[in-house]
N, C-alpha and C positions, 0 to 999 in steps of 0.2 A: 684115338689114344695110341700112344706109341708106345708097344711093348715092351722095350728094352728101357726107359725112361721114363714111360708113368706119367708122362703130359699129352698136351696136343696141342702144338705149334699154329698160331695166327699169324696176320700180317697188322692186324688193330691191336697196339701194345696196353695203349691203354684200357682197353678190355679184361687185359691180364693183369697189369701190375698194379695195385694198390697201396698209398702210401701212407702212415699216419704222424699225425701231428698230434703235438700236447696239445696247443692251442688253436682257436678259430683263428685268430691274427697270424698266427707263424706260416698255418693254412694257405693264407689269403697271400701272406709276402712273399713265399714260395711261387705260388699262381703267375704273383704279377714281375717276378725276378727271370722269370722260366717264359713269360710271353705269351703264358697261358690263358684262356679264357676260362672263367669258372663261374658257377651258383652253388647258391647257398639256400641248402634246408632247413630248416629248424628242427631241434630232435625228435623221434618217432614215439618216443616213451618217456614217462616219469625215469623209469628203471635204466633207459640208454641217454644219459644230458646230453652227449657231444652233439654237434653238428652236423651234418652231411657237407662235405663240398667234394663237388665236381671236377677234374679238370677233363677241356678238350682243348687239342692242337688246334 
């Protein structure tokens, strides 16, 4: 953790950054726009609907 800043720097980005989408499809055309490789979760709860996706480089 770095005191003056209150993070801690990696070299795996996507580790860090997290993106959100309104939709499953916007998700997916982002993925496939970006070259990305991704999966798809189905929701974990009644109470959370959205999706899970993934992306990796």
């Amino acid at each position: 953790m770095d005191p003056l800043l209150g993070f801690t720097g990696g070299k795996d980005t996507l580790q860090q950054v997290k993106l959100r989408f309104p939709t499953l499809d916007s998700a997916i055309q982002y993925a496939e726009r970006q070259g990305l490789r991704y999966r798809v979760w189905p929701a974990e709860s009644e109470a959370n609907p959205a999706t899970r996706v993934d992306a990796a480089a």
